[in-house]
Each structure stands twice: as structure tokens, then as C-alpha cells.
C-alpha positions in Angstrom: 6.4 -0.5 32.9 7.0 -1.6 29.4 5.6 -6.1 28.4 8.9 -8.3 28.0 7.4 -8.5 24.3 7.4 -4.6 23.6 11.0 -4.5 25.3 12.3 -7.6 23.1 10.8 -5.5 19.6 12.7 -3.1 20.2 15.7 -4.6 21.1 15.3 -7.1 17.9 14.7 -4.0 16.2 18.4 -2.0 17.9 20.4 -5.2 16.9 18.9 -4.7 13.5 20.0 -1.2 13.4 23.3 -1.9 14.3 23.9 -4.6 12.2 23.0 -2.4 8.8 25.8 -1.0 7.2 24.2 2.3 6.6 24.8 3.1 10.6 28.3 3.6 9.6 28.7 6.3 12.2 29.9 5.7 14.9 28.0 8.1 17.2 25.3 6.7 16.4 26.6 3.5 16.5 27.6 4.3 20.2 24.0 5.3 20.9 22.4 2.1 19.7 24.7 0.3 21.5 24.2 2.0 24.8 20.5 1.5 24.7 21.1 -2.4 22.9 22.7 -3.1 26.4 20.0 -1.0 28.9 17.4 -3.2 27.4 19.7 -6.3 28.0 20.0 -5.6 31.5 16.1 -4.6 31.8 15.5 -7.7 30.7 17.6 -9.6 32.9 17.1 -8.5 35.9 13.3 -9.2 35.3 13.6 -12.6 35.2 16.0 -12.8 38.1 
């Protein structure tokens, strides 16, 4: 299992993603935000 700090790099780094306007796409827009809210939810239900 992945440390709370490798998890939260990666999500900084998907909310990053998402917010540059480059990702104008919006499948991949739709994949970022699919994983953006897997790692939200891995998150909380570690600290449960």
C-alpha cells in the first residue's frame, strides 16, 4: 500500500492537471477526474 504522502503527490499533481487549460479534452478530462476522486476516497476512508 501506497504512504498518505505518495497518494496526496499525486493527487496535488491530478488537480494540477485538470486545472491546465491544455487538458481541454474532455476524455481525458473525464479520466483525471475519475482517478482525482479514487484517490479522494482512498484517502478518506484511511483516516476513518
Amino acid at each position: 500500500m501506497r504512504d498518505e504522502s505518495e497518494i496526496r503527490a499525486q493527487y496535488e499533481f491530478l488537480a494540477e492537471e485538470l486545472a491546465d487549460e491544455e487538458m481541454s479534452h474532455e476524455g481525458v478530462k473525464a479520466m483525471f477526474t475519475h482517478y482525482k476522486r479514487a484517490l479522494g476516497w482512498v484517502l478518506e476512508e484511511e483516516h476513518m
